[in-house]
C-alpha positions as CSV (number, residue, x, y, z in Angstrom):
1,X,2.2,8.2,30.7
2,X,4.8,9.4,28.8
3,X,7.1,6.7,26.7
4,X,9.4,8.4,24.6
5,X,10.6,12.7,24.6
6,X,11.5,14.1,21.0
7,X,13.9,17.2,21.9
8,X,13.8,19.1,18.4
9,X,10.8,19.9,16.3
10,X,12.6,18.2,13.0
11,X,13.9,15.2,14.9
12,X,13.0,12.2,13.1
13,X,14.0,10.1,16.5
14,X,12.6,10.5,20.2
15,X,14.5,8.9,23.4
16,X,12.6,6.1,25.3
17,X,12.0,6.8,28.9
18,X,10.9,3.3,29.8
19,X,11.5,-0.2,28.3
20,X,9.4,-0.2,25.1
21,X,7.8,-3.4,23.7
22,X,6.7,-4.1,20.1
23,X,3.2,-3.6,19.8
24,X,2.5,-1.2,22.5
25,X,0.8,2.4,21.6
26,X,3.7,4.7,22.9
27,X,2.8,8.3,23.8
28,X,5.7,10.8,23.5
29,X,6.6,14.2,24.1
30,X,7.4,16.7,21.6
31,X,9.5,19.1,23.9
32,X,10.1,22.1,21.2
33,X,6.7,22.4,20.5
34,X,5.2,21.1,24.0
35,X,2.7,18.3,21.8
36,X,1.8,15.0,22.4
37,X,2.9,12.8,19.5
38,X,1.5,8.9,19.3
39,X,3.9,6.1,17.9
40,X,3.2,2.2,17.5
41,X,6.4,0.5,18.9
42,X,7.2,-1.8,16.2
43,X,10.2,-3.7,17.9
44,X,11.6,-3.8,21.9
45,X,12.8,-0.6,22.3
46,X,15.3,-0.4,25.6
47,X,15.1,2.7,28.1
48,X,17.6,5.6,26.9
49,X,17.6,4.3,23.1
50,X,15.9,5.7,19.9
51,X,12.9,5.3,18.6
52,X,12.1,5.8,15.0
53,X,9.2,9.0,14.8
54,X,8.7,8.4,11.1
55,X,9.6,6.3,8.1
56,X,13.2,6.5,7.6
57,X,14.9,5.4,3.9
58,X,18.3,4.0,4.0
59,X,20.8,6.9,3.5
60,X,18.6,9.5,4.7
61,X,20.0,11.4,7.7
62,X,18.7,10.6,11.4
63,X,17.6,13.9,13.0
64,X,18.4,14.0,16.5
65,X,18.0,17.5,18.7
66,X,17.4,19.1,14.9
67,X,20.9,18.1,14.0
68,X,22.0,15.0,11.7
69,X,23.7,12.7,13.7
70,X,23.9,9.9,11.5
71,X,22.9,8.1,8.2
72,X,20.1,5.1,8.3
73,X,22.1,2.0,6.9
74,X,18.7,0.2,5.9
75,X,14.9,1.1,5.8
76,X,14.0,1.9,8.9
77,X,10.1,1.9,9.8
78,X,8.5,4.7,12.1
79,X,8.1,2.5,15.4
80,X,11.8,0.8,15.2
81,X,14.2,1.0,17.3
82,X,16.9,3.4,16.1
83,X,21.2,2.2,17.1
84,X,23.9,1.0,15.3
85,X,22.1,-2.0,13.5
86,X,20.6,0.8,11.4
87,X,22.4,3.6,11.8
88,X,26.1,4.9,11.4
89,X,28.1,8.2,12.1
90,X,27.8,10.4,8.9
91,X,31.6,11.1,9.3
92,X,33.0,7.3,8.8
């Protein structure tokens, strides 16, 4: 089963396709480079959100479709969920 679909081969976040809860081994989909990529879900991750693909430090930029789409406001863990209680728009 896929879980979660990463659309760029840099993206440091994948989009759940189902309702994602902590603890549960995640399979995802790497669609750039057509691999299967493994994640731990460390927190309720809801269908349609983003889910972190590796450690990300607060500051760094969130890499979404291999563009930044926004800085991490706090540590972020791989396994998190990834919306606006850790991330903002790079351009406010």
């Amino acid at each position: 089963m896929t879980h979660y679909i990463a659309h760029g081969k840099d993206d440091t976040v994948a989009v759940a396709v189902v309702d994602v809860r902590k603890g549960q081994r995640l399979t995802g989909w790497d669609m750039e480079r057509d691999a299967t990529t493994r994640v731990t879900a460390k927190s309720d991750v809801p269908l349609g959100h983003k889910i972190a693909l590796k450690d990300i430090a607060k500051g760094q930029a969130v890499v979404k479709y291999n563009e930044e789409i926004g800085l991490a406001t706090k540590d972020i863990r791989k396994g998190e969920r990834v919306h606006t209680q850790n991330l903002k728009t790079a351009r406010w």
